[in-house]
MOPAC internal coordinates of N, CA, C and O (Angstrom, degrees):
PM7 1SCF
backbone

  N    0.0000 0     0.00 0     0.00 0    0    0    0
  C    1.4499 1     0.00 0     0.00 0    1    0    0
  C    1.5353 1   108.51 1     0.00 0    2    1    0
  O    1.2310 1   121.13 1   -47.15 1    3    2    1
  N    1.3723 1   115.44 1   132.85 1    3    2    1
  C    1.7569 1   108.05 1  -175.61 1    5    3    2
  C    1.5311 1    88.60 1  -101.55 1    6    5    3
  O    1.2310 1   129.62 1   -11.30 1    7    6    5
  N    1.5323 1    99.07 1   168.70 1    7    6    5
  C    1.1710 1   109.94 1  -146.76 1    9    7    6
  C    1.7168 1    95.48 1  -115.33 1   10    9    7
  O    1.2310 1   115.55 1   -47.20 1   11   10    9
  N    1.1902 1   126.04 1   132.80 1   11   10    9
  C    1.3153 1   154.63 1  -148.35 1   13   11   10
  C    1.5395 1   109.30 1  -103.44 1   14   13   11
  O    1.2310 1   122.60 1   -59.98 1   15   14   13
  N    1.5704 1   112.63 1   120.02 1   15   14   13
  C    1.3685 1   129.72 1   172.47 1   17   15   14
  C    1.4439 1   111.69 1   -18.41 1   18   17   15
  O    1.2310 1   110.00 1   124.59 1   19   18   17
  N    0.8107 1   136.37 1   -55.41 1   19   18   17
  C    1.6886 1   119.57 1   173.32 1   21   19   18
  C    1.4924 1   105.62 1   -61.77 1   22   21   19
  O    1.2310 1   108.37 1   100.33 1   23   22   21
  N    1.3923 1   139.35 1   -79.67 1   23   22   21
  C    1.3360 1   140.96 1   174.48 1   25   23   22
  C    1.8877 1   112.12 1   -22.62 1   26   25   23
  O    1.2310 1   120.19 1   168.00 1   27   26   25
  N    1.5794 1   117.25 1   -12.00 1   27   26   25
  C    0.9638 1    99.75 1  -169.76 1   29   27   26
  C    1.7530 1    86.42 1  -112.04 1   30   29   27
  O    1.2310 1   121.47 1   136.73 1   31   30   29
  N    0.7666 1   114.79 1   -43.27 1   31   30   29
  C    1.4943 1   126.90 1   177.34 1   33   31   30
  C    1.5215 1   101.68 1   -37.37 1   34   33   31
  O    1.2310 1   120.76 1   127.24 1   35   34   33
  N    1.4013 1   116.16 1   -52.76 1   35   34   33
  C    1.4859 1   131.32 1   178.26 1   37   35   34
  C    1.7637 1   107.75 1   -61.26 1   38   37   35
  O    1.2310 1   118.66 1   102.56 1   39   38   37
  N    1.1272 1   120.16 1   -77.44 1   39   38   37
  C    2.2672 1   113.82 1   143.53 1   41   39   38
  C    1.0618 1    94.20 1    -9.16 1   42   41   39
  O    1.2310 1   113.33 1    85.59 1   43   42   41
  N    1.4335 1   130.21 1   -94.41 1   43   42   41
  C    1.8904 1   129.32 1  -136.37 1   45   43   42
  C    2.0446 1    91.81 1   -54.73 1   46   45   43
  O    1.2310 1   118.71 1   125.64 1   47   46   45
  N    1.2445 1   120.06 1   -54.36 1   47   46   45
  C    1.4015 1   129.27 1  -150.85 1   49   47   46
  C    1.5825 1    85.21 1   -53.08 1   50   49   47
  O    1.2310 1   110.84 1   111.91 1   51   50   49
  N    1.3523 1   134.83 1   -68.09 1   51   50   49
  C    1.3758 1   159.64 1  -104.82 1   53   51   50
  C    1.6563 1    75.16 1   -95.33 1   54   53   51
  O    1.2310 1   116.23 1   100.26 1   55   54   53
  N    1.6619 1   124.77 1   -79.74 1   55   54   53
  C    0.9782 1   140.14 1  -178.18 1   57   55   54
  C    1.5672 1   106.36 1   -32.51 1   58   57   55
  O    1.2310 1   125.34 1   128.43 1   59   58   57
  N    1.2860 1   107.35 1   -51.57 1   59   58   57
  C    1.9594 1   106.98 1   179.48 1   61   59   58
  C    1.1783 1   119.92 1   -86.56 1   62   61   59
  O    1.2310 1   121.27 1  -177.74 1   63   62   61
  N    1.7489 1   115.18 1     2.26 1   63   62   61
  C    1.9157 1   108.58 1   152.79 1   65   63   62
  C    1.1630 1   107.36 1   -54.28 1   66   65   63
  O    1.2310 1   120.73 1   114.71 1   67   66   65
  N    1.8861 1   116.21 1   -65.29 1   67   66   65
  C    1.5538 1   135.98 1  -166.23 1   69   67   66
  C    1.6709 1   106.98 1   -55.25 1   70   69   67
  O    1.2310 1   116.09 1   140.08 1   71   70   69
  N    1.6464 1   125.03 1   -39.92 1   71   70   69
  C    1.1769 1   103.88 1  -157.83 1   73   71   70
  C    1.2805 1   101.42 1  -141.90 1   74   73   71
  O    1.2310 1   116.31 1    -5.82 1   75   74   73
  N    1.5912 1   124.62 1   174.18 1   75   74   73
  C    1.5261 1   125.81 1   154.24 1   77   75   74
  C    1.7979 1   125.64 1   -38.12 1   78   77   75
  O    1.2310 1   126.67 1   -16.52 1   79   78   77
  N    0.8515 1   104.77 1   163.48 1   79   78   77
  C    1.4792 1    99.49 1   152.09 1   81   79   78
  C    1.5992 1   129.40 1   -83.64 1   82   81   79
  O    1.2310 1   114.53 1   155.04 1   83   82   81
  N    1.3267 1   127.96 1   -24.96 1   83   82   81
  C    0.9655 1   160.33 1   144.09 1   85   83   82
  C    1.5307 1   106.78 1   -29.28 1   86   85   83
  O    1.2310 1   110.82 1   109.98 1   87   86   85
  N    1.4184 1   134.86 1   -70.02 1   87   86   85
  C    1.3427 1   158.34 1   138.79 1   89   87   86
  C    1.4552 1    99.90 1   -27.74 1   90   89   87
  O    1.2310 1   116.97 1    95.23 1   91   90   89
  N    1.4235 1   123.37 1   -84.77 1   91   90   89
  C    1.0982 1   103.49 1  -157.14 1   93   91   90
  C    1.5382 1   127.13 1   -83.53 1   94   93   91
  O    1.2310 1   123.27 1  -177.38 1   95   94   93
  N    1.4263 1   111.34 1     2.62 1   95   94   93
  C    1.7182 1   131.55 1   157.02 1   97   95   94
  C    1.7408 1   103.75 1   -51.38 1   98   97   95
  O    1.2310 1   118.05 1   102.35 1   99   98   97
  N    1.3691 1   121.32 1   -77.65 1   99   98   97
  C    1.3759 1   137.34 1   137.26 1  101   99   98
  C    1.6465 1   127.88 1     1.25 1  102  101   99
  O    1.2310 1   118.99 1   136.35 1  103  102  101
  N    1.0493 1   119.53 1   -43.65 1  103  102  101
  C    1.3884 1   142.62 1  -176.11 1  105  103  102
  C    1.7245 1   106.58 1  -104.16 1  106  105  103
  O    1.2310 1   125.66 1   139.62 1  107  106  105
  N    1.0260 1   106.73 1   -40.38 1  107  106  105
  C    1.8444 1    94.64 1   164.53 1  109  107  106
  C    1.6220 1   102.28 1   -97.96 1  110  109  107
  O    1.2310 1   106.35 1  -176.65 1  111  110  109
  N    1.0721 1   142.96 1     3.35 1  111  110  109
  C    1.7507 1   146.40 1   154.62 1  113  111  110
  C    1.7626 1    84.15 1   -44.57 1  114  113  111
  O    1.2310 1   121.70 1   102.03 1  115  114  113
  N    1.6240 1   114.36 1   -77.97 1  115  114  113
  C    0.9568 1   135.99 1  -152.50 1  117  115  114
  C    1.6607 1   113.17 1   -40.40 1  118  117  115
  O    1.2310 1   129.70 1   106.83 1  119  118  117
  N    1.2187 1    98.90 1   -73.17 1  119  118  117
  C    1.4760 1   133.80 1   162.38 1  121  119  118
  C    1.6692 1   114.25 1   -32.26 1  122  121  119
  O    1.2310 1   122.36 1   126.57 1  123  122  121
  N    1.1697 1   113.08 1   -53.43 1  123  122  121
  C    1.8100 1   134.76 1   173.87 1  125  123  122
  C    1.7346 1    90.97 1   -59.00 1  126  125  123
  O    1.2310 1   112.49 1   125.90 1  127  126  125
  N    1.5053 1   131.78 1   -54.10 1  127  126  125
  C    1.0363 1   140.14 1  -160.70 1  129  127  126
  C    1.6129 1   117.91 1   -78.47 1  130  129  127
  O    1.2310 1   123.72 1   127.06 1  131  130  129
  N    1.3199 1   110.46 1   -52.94 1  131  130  129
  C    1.3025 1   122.84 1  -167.50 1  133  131  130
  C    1.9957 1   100.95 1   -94.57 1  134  133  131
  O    1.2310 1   128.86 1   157.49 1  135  134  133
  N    1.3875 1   100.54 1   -22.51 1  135  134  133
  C    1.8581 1    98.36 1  -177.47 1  137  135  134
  C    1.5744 1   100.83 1  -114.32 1  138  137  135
  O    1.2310 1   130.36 1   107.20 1  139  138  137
  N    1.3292 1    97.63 1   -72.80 1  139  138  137
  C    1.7886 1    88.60 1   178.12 1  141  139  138
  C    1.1744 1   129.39 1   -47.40 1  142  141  139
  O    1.2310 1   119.65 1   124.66 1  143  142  141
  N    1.1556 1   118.28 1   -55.34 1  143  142  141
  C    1.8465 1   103.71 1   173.99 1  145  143  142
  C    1.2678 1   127.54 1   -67.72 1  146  145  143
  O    1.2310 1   122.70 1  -172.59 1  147  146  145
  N    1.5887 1   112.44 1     7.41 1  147  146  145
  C    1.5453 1   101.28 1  -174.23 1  149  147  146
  C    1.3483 1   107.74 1  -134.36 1  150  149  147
  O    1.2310 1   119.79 1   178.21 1  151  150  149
  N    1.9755 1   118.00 1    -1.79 1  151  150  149
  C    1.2952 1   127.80 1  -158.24 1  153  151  150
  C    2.0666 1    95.13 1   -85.83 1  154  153  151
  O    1.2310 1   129.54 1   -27.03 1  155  154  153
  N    1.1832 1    99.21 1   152.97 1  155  154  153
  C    1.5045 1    86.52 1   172.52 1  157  155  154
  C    1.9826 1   104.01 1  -119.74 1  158  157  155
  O    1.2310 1   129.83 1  -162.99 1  159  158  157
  N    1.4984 1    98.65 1    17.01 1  159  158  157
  C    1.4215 1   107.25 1   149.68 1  161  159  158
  C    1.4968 1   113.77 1   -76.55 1  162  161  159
  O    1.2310 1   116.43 1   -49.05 1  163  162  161
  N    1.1603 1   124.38 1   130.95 1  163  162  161
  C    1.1769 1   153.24 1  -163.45 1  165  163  162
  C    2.0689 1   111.88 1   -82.97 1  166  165  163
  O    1.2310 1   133.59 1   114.84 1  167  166  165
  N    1.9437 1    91.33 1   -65.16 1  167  166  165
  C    1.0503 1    96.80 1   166.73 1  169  167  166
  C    1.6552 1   126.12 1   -66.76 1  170  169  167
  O    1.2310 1   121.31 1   173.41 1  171  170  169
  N    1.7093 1   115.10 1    -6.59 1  171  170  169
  C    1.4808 1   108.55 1  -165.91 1  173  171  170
  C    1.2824 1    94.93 1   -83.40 1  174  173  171
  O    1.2310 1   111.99 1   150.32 1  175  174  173
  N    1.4420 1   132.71 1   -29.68 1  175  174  173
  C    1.0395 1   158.06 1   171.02 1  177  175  174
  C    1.6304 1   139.87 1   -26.35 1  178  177  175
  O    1.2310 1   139.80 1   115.07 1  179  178  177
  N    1.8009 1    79.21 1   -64.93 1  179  178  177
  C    1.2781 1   109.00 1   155.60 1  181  179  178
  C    1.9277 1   132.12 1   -65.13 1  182  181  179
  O    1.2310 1   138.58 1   139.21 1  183  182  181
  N    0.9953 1    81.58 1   -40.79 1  183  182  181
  C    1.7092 1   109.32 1   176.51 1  185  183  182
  C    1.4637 1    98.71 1   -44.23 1  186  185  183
  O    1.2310 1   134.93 1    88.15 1  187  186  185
  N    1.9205 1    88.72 1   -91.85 1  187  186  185
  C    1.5516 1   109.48 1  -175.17 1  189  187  186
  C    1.8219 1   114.30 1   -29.76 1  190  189  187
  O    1.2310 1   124.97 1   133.74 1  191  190  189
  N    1.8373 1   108.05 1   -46.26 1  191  190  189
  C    1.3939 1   102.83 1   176.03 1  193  191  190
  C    1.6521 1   129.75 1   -64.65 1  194  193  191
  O    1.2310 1   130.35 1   137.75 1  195  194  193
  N    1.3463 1    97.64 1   -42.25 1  195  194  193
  C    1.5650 1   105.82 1   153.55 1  197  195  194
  C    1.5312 1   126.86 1   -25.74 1  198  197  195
  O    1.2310 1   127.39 1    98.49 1  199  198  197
  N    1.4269 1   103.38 1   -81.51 1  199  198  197
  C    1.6330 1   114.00 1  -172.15 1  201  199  198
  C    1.4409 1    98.85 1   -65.26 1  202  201  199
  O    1.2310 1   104.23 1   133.72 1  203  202  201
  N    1.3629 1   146.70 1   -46.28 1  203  202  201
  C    1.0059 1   145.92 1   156.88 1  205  203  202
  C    1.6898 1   127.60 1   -30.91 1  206  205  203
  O    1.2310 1   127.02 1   143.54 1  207  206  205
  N    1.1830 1   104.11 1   -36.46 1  207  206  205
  C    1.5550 1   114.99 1   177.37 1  209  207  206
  C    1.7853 1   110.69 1   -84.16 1  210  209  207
  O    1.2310 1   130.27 1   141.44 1  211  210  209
  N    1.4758 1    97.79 1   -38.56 1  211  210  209
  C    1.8520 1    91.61 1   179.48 1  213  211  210
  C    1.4401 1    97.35 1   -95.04 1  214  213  211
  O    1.2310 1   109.62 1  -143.01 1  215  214  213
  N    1.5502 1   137.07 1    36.99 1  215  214  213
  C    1.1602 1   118.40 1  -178.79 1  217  215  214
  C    1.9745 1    73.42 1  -116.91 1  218  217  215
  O    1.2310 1   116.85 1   142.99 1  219  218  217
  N    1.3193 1   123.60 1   -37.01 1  219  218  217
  C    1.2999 1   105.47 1  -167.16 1  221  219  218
  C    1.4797 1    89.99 1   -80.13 1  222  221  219
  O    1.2310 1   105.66 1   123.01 1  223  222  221
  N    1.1195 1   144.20 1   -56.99 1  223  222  221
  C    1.2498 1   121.81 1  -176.91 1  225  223  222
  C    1.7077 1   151.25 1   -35.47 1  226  225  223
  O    1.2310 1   133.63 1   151.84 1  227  226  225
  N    1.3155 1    91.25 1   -28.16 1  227  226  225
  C    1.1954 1   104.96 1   151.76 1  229  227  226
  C    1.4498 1   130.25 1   -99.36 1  230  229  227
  O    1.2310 1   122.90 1  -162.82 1  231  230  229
  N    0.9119 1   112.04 1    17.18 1  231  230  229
  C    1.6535 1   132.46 1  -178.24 1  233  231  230
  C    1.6590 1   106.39 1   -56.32 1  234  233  231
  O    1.2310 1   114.86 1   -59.67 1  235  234  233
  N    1.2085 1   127.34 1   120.33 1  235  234  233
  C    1.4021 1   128.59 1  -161.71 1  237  235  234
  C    1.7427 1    92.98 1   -73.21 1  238  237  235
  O    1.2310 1   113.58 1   154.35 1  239  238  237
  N    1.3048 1   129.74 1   -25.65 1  239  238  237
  C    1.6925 1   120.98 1   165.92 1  241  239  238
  C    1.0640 1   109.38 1   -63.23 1  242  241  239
  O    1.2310 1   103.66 1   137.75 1  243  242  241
  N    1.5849 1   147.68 1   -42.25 1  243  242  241
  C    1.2180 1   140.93 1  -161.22 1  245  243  242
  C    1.6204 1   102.82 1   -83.95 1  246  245  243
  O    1.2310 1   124.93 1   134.90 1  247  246  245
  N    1.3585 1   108.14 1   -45.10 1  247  246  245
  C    1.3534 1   105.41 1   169.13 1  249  247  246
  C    1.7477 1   126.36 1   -37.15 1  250  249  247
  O    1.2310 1   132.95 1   116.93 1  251  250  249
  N    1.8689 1    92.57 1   -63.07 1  251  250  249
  C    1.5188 1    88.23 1   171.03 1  253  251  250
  C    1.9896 1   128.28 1   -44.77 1  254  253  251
  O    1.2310 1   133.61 1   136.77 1  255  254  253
  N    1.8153 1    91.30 1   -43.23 1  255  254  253
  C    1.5828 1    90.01 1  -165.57 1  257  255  254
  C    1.4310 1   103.01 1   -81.80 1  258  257  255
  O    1.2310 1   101.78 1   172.53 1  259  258  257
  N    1.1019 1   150.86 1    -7.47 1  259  258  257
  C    1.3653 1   159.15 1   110.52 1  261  259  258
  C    1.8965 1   115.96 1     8.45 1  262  261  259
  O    1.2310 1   136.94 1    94.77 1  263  262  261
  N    1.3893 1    84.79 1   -85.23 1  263  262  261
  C    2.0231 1    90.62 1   169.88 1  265  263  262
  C    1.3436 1   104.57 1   -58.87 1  266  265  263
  O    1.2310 1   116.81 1   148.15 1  267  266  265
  N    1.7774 1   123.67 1   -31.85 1  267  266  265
  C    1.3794 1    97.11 1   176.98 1  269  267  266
  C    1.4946 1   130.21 1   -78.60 1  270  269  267
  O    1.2310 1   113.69 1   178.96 1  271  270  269
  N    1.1251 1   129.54 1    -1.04 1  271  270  269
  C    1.2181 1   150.33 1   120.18 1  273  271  270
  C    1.4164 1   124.24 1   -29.94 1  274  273  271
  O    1.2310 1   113.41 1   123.48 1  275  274  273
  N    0.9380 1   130.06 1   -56.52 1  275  274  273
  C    1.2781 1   139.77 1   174.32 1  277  275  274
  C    1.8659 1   119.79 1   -49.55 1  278  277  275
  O    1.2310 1   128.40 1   141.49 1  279  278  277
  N    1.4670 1   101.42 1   -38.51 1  279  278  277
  C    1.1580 1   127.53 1  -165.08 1  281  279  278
  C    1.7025 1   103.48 1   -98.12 1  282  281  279
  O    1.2310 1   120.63 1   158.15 1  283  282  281
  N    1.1428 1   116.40 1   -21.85 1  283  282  281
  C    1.5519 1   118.32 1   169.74 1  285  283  282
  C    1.2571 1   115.29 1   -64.19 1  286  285  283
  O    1.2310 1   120.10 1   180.00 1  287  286  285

């Protein structure tokens, strides 16, 4: 079963008690690298890309270059 936008949202939170964002951007790099690209679980896959994707999305850099966009 892959694991569903709230459940990952709930991961990202958990992960950003323990660490930076910075860290934990870094820490699913890792994870994406050493599990996702090589897991032939499907759902671990999914997961890892998940929390990984709303961890860059909310990334206080993307944010900035975002409004700067906005402003063009």
């Amino acid at each position: 079963m892959t694991t569903n936008t709230s459940e990952a949202v709930r991961f990202m939170k958990i992960v950003l008690d323990w660490c930076s964002p910075q860290v934990a951007r870094s820490m699913l790099d890792d994870m994406q690298f050493y599990i996702g690209d090589v897991s032939e679980n499907d759902s671990i896959k999914e997961s890892v890309k998940m929390v990984r994707d709303l961890l860059y999305d909310r990334a206080e850099e993307k944010i900035m270059l975002d409004d700067l966009d906005d402003v063009r």
